[in-house]
N, C-alpha and C positions, 0 to 999 in steps of 0.2 A: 504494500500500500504506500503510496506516494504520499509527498508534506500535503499535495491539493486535493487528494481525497480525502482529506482530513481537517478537522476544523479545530483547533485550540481555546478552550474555554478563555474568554475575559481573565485577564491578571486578578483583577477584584475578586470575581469570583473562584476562583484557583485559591484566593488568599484567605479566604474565609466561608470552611468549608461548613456543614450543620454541624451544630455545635455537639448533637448526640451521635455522629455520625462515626463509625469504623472507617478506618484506613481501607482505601479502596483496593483494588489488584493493582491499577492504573489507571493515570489522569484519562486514557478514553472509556466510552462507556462500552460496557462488555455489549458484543453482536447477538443480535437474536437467532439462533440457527436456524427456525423457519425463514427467514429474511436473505438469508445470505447462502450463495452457492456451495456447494459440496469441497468445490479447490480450497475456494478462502477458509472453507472451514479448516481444512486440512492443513493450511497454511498456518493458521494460526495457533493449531495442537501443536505443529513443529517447534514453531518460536510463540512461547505462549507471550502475552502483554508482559511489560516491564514492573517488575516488582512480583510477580505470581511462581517466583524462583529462587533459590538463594545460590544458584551454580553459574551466573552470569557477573561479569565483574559492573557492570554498570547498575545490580540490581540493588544491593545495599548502601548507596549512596545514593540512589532512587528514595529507597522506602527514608533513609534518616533525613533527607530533605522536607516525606511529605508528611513524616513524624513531627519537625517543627513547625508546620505549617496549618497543623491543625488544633481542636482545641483550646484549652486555655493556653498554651505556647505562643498561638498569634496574638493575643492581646498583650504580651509582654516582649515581642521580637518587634522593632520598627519597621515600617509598613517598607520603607527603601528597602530592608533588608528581607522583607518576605518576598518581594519582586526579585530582586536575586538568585533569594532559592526557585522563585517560578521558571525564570529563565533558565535557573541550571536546570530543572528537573526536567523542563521540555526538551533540553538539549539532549538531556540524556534520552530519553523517549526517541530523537530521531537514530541514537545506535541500536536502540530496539527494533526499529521499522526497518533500517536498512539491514540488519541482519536477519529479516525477513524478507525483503526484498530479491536479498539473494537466492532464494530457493526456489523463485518462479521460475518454470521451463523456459528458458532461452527464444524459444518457438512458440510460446503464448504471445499471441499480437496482442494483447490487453496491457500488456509489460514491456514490450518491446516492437521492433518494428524491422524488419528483413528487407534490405535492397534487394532486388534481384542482379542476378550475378553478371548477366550481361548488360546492366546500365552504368553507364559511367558518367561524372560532369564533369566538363572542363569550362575555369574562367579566362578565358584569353584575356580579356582586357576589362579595365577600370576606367571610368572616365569621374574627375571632378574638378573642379568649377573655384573659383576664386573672383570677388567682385571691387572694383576699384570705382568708387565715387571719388568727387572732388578731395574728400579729408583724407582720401590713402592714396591718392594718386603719388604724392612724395615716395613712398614705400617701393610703389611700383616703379619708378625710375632706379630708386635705393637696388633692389632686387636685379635690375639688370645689370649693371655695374658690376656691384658684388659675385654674380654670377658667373661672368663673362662672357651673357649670353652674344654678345656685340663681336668678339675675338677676333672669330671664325668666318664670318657673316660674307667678309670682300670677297670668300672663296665660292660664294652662291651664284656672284654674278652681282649682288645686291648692291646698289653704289648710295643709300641709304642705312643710318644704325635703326637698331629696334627705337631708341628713344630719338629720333627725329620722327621715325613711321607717325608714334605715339602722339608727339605734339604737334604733327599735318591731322590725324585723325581727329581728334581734341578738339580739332581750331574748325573740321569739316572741309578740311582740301586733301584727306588722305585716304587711307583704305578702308573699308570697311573691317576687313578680316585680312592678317596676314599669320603664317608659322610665324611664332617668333623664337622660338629656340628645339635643338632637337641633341637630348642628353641621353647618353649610353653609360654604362660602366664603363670603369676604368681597364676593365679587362675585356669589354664588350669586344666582339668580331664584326661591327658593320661599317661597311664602307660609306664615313657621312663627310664628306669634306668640309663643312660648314657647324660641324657638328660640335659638341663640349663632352667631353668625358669625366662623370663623377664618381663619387661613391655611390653605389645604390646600393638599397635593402637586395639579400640573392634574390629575394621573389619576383624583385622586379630587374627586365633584361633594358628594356628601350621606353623612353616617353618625351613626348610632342606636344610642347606648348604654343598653341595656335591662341592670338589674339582676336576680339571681336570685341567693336567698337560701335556702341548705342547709344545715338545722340552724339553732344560735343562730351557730355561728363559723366559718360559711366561708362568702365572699359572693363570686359570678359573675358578672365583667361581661365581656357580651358587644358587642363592636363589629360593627353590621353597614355594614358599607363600599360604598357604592354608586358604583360608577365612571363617569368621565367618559365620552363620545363616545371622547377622546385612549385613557382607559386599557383602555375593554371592548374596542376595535379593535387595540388594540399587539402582542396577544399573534397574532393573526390575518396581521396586517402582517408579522413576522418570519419567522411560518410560511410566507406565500407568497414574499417573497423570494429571489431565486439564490442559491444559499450557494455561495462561491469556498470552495477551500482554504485554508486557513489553520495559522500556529503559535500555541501556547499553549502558558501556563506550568500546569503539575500536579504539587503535591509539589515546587517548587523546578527540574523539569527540565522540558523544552522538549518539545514533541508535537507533532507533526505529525498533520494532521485534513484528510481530505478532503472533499470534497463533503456526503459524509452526514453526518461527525461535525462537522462543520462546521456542518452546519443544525439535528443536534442540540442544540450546545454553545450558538448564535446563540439558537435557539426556548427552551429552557428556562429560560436565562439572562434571557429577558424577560420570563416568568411569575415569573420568582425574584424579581427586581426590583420588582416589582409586591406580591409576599409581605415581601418587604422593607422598602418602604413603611407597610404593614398594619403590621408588628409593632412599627418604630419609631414610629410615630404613638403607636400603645397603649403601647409604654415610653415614650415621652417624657410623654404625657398621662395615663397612666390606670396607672401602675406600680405595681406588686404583687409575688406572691414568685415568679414567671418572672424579673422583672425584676430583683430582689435577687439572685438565683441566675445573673441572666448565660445564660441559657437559655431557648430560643426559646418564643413563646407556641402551643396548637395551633392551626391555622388551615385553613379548607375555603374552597374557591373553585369556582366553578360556570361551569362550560362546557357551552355552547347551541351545536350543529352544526347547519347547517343540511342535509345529506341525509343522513349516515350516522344509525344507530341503534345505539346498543352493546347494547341492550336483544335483537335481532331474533335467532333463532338461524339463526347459517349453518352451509353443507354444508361446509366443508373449510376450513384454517386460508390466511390470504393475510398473506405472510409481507411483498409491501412495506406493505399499507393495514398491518400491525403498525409497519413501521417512520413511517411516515406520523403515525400517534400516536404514537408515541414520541418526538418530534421535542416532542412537548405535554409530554410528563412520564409520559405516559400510558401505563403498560409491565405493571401486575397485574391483566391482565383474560384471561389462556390459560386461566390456573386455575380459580378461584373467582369467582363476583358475588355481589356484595354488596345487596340488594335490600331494598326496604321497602315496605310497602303504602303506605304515608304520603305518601311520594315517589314516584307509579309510575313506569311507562317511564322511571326514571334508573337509574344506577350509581354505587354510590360507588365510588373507587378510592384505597389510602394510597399513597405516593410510597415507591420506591425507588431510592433517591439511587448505590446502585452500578450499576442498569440505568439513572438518568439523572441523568448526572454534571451537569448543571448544575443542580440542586437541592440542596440544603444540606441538610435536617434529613428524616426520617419522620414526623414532626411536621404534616406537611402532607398535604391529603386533599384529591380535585378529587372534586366532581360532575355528572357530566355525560350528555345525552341530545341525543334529536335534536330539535327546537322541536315542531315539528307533532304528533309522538305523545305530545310531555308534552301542550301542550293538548289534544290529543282527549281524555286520560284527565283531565287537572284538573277542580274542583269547584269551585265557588264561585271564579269568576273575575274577576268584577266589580268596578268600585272600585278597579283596583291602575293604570289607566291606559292608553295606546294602545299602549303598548311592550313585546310578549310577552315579550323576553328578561327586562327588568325584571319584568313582572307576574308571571313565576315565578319570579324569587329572593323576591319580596314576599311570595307564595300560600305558598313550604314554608319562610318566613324561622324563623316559630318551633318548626317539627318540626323543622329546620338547628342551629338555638342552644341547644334542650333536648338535640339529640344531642350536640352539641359540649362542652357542659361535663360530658358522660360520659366524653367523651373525654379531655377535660382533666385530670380528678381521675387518672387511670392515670396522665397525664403527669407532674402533681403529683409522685405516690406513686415514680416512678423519679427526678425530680427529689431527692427528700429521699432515697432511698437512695444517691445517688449521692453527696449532701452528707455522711451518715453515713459512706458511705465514704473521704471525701478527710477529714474529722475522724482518723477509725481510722489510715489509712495515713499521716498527716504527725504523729501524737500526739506519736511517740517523738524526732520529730526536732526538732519545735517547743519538745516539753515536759519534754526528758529533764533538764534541771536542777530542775525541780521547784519554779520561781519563782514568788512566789503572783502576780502580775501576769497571767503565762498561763496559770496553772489558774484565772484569773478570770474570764480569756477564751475559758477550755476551757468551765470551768461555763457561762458565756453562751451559747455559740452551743447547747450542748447542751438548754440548760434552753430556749430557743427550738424548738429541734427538739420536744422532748417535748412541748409545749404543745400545738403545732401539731399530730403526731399525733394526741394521746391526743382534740383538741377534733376531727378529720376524723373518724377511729373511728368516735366517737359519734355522732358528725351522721349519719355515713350510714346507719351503723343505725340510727337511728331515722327518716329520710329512708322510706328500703324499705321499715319495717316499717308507716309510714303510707301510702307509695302507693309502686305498681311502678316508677314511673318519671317524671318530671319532665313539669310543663305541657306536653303536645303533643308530649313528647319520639317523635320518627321511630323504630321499632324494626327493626333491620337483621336480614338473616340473609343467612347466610352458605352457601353450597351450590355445587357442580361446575358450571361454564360447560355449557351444553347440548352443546358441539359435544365436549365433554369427556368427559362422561357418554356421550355415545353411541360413544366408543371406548374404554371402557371396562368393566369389567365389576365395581365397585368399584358399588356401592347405599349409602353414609353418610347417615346423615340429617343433614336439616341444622342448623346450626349457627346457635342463637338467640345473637348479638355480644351487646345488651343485656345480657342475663343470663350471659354470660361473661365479661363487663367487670367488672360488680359481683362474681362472685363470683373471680375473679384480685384486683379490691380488696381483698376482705373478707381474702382467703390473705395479700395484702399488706401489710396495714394490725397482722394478728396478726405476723407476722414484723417488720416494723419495730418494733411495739409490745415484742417480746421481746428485741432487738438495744437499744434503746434504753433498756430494762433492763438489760443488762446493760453496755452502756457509763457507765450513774450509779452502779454497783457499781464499776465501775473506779474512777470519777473520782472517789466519796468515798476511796478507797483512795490514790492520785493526792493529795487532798486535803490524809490525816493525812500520807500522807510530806513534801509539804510544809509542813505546819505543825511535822513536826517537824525537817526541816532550818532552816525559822529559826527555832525554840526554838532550835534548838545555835547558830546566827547569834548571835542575841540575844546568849546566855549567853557565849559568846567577847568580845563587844563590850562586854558589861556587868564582864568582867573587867580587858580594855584598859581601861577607862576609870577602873573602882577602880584600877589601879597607876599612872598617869597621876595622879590625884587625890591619891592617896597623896605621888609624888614631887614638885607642887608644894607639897602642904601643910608637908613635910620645906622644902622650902625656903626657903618662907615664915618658919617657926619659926627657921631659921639665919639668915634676914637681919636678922628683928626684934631679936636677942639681937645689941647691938653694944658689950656692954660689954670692959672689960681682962683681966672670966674670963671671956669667953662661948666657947661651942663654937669660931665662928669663930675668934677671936682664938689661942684654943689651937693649934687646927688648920693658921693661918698659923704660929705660930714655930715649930709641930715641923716641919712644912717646909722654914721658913729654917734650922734649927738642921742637917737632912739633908744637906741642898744647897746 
């Protein structure tokens, strides 16, 4: 039995059991055998509940935990301290599950989940995204430099560097999209004349930083990341793997994972890893306002099967080949597909990180099909090399990167609200004395915000109102999985993504634009009250200092005056004469 088939009583109530009550066997409630199948029965004689034994080493520091914990004992243990022992005793409870865990049949799909032997995935390529508005554009000049993506360049042909391309495109007399850098390892085998040789991660062999430029002030570089032998195979390698049970830590507490959550946590955790790689590369090299924000970049990665088809429509849902994918990350495909002409026989799918717990952000998007039906429908397949997985991340790389940086701007657009809103909600706590120091650094980060808005805005309208959608950009739709539609009696039409992406921007971009208003109405507001708490500073201090002023000048004139009638000399004998 897994930590999610199982439910943990409230701390509270854990901590104050009936007062007439016996020491239970264990914190869960015993099963009713009419209720429950003949396995779990038999499972559970095996490894009975935690505490119902005294031949287990976790069992008597079970029961002395739940001996203090009941009773007159809890009114005299501090309530922090019975939460303690709650927490150890469930911990302990998860070496009881898992050492149940282990004696399910291997071949029970209720515990586990069976690749079949001749499927394989491979991820040829990663693509993600990096976005430069006006406040990072510095960065992004920084970046090339430091890089030396410029070096090589004259050997292209190219009688331009990347940062003149940059400041023609910026100004609207340049390109729209150029490469602007193409990095191999330092032991890499390809022939790039033009090319920079670094360190890479081994999972990755080759990647190609292509610029695109929207509007005058927002510029998109995209990295497409072409993986090793090591990294297209790794994600493949974990998925066939036996996955043992095992413990993990989540939120701080201990889980037990059986077989299947086990090959879940093991498989996605190696795709993550891999995505991981991707985005610190791009922070560390090519950093922008993801990267200032501490917030992941968006990134698609492409997975090639070799016999299934997500594409194909079947007769009846198979609930282990779902868990089978899902072991990849791969869980929103019951509902809706996501389909595009540009891309045929693929799916895109976006990640969700509650149905697969080792993936970290929504942020992340896979695309994948099965080899054979992408090339039957591909065009123009020549030229990309002997290696299909490659030849089709290469064939749909730039319908991949024009779609992606659609993606990104939405990303963007929740990134700066999210900023707007951590401004808004710390104002009062940062700014409530009203110090011009931090209304300098209020006005700052905001007058950055506004820039950056008010210059996205415009770009994109005007982007749109010149063409629909970006060089080669892939256009997705969205519509009811086939096997969906046919049990159901629900007709929707479908759903053009492109054109809902922009126009959720456009809603978004006026609502930030008005929100951003009215936070510079605050902050001039914010402003005068601080200018006029120190006027009244000032003025207090400019008084201290005249009476101060005053009483050495007073003293000055009494020390100079040292004649037989000066003030002084009077002053001492009426003294002396008192006293």
């Amino acid at each position: 039995m897994t930590a999610e088939e199982r439910v943990e009583p409230p701390e509270d109530q854990a901590e104050t059991p009936d007062e007439g009550a016996e020491a239970p066997a264990g914190v869960e409630p015993s099963p009713r055998s009419d209720l429950i199948s003949d396995r779990i029965s038999a499972a559970y004689a095996k490894v009975p509940y935690i505490g119902e034994r005294w031949t287990r080493w976790y069992d008597l520091p079970y029961k002395l935990l739940w001996f203090l914990q009941t009773k007159w004992r809890r009114k005299i243990i501090p309530k922090a301290v019975l939460r303690g022992f709650h927490r150890w005793s469930t911990d302990l409870s998860r070496f009881n599950e898992l050492e149940r865990d282990r004696i399910w049949d291997p071949t029970d799909r209720l515990h586990d989940f069976q690749v079949p032997a001749d499927e394989r995935v491979t991820m040829p390529g990663i693509w993600v995204v990096e976005l430069f508005p006006p406040s990072a554009f510095a960065r992004l000049e920084q970046a090339i430099h430091r890089n030396g993506w410029d070096w090589n360049r004259w050997m292209s042909g190219s009688e331009d560097t990347n940062v003149n391309i940059l400041l023609k495109s910026r100004a609207r007399t340049g390109w729209r999209w150029w490469r602007m850098a193409s990095i191999q390892d330092v032991n890499g085998t390809y022939l790039i004349p033009d090319g920079v040789r670094n360190k890479l991660p081994p999972e990755f062999s080759y990647i190609e930083l292509k610029a695109m430029q929207i509007g005058s002030g927002l510029t998109a570089v995209v990295a497409h990341i072409q993986l090793s032998k090591l990294g297209a195979t790794q994600l493949d390698e974990a998925w066939h793997q036996p996955h043992e049970p095992m413990l993990t830590r989540r939120g701080g507490r201990l889980q037990a994972l059986d077989r299947m959550w086990a090959g879940f946590h093991v498989t996605q955790t190696v795709r993550e890893r891999l995505h991981h790689l991707a985005r610190k590369w791009m922070k560390d090299n090519c950093d922008g306002v993801f990267a200032e924000f501490d917030s992941p970049q968006t990134l698609i990665d492409m997975l090639i099967l070799d016999q299934h088809d997500p594409t194909a429509v079947s007769a009846e849902h198979d609930r282990h080949l779902f868990d089978v994918f899902r072991a990849l990350g791969i869980t929103e495909t019951e509902v809706h597909h996501y389909t595009s002409a540009e891309i045929p026989r693929m799916l895109l799918v976006p990640t969700e990180p509650s149905m697969a717990r080792g993936m970290s952000t929504d942020r992340t998007w896979a695309l994948w099909g099965q080899r054979q039906a992408v090339m039957d429908s591909a065009t123009h397949m020549t030229g990309y090399g002997d290696d299909p997985n490659r030849a089709i991340a290469h064939r749909y790389g730039n319908a991949i990167e024009s779609f992606l940086v659609t993606l990104a701007v939405s990303d963007l657009l929740e990134t700066v609200e999210a900023r707007y809103a951590l401004i808004r909600d710390r104002a009062r706590a940062q700014h409530g004395l009203f110090k011009a120091k931090v209304v300098n650094d209020l006005r700052e980060q905001l007058l950055t915000l506004s820039i950056d808005v008010a210059t996205i805005q415009r770009d994109l309208e005007r982007s749109w109102k010149s063409r629909p959608r970006f060089e080669e950009e892939a256009e997705f739709t969205i519509e009811y999985a086939p096997r969906f539609r046919a049990n159901s009696d629900r007709e929707d039409e479908p759903i053009h993504m492109n054109t809902e992406l922009r126009k959720r921007q456009k809603e978004w971009l006026e609502e930030l634009t008005a929100a951003d208003r009215d936070y510079r109405d605050i902050l001039s507001t914010v402003a005068s009250l601080g200018a006029s708490v120190d006027a009244s500073k000032i003025g207090r201090r400019a008084l201290w200092v005249a009476f101060v002023s005053l009483a050495v000048a007073s003293a000055a004139v009494v020390a100079s005056d040292i004649g037989d009638h000066s003030l002084f000399h009077e002053l001492n004998e009426f003294l002396r004469s008192r006293f």
